[in-house]
C-alpha positions as CSV (number, residue, x, y, z in Angstrom):
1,X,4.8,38.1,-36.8
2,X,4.6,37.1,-33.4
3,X,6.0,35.7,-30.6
4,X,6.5,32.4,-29.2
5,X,8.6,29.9,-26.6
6,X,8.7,26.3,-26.9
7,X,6.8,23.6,-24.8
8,X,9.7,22.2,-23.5
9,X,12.1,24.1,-21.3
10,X,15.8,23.9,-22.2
11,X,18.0,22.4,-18.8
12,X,20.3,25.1,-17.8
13,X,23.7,24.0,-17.7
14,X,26.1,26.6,-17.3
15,X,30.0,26.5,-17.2
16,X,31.7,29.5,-17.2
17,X,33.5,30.5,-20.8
18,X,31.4,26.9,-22.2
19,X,28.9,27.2,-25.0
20,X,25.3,26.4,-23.2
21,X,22.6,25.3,-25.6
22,X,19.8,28.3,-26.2
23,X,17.4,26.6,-28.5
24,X,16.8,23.3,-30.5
25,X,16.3,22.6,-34.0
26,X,13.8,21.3,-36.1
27,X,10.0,20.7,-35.4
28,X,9.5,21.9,-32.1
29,X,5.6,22.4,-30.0
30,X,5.0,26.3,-28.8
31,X,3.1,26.5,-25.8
32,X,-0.2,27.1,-27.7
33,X,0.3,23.5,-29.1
34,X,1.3,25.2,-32.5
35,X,3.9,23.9,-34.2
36,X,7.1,25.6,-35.9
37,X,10.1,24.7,-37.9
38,X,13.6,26.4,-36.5
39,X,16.3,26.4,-39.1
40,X,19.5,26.2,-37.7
41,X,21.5,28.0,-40.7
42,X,19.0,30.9,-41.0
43,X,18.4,31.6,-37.0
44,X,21.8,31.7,-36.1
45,X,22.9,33.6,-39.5
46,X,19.7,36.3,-38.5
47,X,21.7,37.1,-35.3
48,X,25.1,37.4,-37.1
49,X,23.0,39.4,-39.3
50,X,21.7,41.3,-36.7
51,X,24.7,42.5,-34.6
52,X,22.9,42.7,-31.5
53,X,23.7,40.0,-28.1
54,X,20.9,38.1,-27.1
55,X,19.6,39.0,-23.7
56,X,18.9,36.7,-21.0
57,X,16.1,38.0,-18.4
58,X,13.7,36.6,-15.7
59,X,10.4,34.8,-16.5
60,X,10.2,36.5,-19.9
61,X,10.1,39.7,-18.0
62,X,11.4,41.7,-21.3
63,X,12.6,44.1,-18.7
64,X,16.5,44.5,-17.3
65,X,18.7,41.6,-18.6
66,X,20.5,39.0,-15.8
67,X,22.9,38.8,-19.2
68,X,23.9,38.5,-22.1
69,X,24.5,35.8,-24.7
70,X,27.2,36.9,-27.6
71,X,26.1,37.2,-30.8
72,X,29.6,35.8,-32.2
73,X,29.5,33.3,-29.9
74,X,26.0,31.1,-31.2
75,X,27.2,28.0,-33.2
76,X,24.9,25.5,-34.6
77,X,25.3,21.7,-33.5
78,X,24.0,18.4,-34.0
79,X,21.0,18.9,-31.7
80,X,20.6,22.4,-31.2
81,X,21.9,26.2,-31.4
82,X,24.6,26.8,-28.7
83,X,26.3,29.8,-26.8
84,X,28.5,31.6,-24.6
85,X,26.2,33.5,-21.7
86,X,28.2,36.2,-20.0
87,X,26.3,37.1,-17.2
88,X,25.9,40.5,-14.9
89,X,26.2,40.2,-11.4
90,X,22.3,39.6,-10.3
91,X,22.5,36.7,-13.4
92,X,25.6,35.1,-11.1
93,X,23.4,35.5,-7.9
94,X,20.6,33.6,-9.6
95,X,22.5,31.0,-10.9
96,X,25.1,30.0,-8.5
97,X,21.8,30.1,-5.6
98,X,20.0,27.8,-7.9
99,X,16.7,29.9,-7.8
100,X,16.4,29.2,-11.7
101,X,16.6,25.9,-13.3
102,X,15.5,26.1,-17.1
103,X,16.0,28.3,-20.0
104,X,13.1,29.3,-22.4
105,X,13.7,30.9,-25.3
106,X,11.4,33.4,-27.2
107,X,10.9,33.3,-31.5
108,X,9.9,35.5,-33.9
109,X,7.2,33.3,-35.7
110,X,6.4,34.3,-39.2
111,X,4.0,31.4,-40.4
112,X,5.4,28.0,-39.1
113,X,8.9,28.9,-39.0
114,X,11.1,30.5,-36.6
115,X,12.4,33.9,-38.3
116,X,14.2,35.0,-35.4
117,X,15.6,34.6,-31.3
118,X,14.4,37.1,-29.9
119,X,15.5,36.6,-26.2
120,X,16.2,33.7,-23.6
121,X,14.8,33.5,-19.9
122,X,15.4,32.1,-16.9
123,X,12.2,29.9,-15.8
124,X,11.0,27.1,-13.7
125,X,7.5,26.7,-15.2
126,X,7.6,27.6,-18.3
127,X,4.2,26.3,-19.1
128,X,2.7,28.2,-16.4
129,X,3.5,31.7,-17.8
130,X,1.1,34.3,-19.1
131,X,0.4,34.3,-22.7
132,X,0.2,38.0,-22.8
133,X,4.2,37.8,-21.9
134,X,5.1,34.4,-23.8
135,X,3.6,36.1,-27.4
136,X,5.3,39.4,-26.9
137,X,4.1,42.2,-29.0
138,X,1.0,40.0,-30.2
139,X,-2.3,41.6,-29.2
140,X,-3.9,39.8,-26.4
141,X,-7.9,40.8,-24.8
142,X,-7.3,40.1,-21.9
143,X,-11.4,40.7,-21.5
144,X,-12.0,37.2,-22.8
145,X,-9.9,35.4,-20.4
146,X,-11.9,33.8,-17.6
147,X,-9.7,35.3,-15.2
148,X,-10.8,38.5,-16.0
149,X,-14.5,37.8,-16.1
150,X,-14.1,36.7,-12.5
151,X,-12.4,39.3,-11.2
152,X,-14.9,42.0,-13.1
153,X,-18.1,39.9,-11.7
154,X,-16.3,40.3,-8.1
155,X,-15.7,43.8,-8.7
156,X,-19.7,44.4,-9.4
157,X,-20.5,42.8,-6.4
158,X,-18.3,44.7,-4.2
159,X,-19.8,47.7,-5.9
160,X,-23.5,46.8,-5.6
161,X,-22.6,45.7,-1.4
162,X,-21.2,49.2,-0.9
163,X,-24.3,51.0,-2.6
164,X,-26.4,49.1,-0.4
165,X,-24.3,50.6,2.4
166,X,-24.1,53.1,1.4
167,X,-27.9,53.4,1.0
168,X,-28.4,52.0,4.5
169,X,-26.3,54.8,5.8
170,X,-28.0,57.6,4.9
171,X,-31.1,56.2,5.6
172,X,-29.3,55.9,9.4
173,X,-28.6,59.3,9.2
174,X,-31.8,60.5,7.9
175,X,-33.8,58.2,11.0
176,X,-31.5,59.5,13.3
177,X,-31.7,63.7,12.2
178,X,-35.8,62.6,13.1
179,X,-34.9,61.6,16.3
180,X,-33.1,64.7,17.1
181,X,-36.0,67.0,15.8
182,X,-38.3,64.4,18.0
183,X,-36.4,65.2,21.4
184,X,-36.0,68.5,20.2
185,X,-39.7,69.0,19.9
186,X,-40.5,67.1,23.1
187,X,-37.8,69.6,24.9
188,X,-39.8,72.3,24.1
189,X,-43.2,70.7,24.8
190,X,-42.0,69.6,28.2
191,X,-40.4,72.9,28.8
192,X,-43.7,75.1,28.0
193,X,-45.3,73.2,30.1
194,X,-43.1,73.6,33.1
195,X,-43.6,77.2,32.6
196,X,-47.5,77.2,32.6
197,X,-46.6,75.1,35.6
198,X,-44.6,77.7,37.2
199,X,-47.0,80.4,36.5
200,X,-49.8,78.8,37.9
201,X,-48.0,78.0,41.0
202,X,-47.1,81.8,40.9
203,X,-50.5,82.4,41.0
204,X,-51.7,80.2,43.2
205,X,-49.0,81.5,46.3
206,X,-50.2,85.2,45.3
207,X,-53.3,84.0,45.6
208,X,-53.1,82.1,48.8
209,X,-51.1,84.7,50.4
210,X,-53.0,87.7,49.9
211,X,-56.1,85.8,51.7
212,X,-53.7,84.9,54.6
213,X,-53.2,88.9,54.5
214,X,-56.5,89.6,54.0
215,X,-57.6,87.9,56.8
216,X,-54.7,88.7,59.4
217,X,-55.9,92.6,58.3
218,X,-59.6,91.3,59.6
219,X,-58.6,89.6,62.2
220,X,-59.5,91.6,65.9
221,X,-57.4,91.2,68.8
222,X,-59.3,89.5,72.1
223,X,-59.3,91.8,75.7
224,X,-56.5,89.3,76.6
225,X,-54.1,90.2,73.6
226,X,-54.5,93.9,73.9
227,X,-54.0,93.7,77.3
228,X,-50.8,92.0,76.7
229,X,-49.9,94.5,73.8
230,X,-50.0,97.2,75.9
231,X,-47.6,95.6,78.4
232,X,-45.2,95.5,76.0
233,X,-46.2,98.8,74.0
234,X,-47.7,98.0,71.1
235,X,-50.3,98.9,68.7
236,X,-53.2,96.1,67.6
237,X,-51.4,96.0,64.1
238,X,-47.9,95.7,65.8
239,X,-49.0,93.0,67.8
240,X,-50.9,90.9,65.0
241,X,-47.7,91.8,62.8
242,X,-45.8,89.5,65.3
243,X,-48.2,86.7,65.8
């Protein structure tokens, strides 16, 4: 068994405590194109039958009802199955600020006849709605729809670009960890170096400055510097100290 609605939406006319008409009789065109007999007699003596008040929801939501169509209430006319919609106070919001204009009811299908109402909802594009909600409790693979494939191709592709991010990242961080260990190395190149530097400069003064002491130790004073040293007192070394 499954379910169906109708290729034609029904106009929603409601009057308060007036019968409104829920569905129409005889050969009618589901949305697939199928067609199905409804039998007037049998679909409104199922939902005597039944005991159970229609419900009336949004968009074929099969979710919380906007109300509720009473099951004594559905009487079979000339051109269609009519009733008396008592509705909740979101179903009064809807209606009185015109944000619905249709109704679209949904069958039980057995074959090509109608077996069953099994709800009515409010609509404005009936022919626009999802198959997977229209044929309620009919399995639908969603996998073969087109939509689908799109949105699964698009999903590979956003997968492959962030591997190759990704990818390109770490090869970032991998060039950049060289770098480091680059300077690092040229740090301590630079600074060994600077030290044999240093050392040889150290060197060098010692060098350098034990010849000037060498030679200050060599060095005699003339007549004319002693003579002066012992003016003021001093030895040859004290003298040569202060030079």
């Amino acid at each position: 068994m499954q379910k169906s609605v109708i290729q034609k939406p029904l106009s929603l006319n409601f009057k308060e405590n007036e019968l409104i008409k829920v569905s129409p009789i005889g050969e009618v065109v589901g949305l697939d194109g199928r067609k199905f007999k409804i039998s007037g007699e049998s679909l409104v003596e199922n939902i005597q039958k039944n005991a159970l008040d229609i419900v009336l929801d949004e968009n074929h939501s099969f979710g919380g009802a906007v109300g509720w169509f009473d099951k004594n209430s559905f009487e079979l006319k000339s051109d269609g199955i009519y009733a008396k919609l008592e509705l909740n106070k979101k179903g009064k919001e809807l209606i009185e600020n015109r944000v619905y204009k249709y109704l679209s009811p949904v069958y039980d299908v057995s074959g090509g006849s109608v077996v069953a109402l099994d709800s009515v909802g409010l609509v404005n594009r009936p022919n626009l709605l999802n198959n997977a909600l229209n044929h309620k409790g009919e399995k639908v693979d969603i996998k073969d729809s087109n939509e689908y494939k799109a949105l699964e191709k698009e999903l590979n592709e956003v997968k492959a670009l962030n591997e190759a991010f990704k990818k390109e990242l770490d090869e970032l961080k991998q060039s950049s960890k060289a770098d480091e260990n680059k300077d690092e190395d040229d740090k301590l190149e630079l600074n060994s170096r600077l030290e044999k530097i240093e050392k040889s400069l150290d060197a060098m003064s010692s060098i350098f400055g034990k010849k000037d002491l060498e030679k200050n130790e060599k060095q005699t004073l003339s007549d004319e510097e002693r003579k002066i040293a012992l003016m003021l007192g001093l030895s040859d070394d004290e003298y040569k100290g202060a030079k």
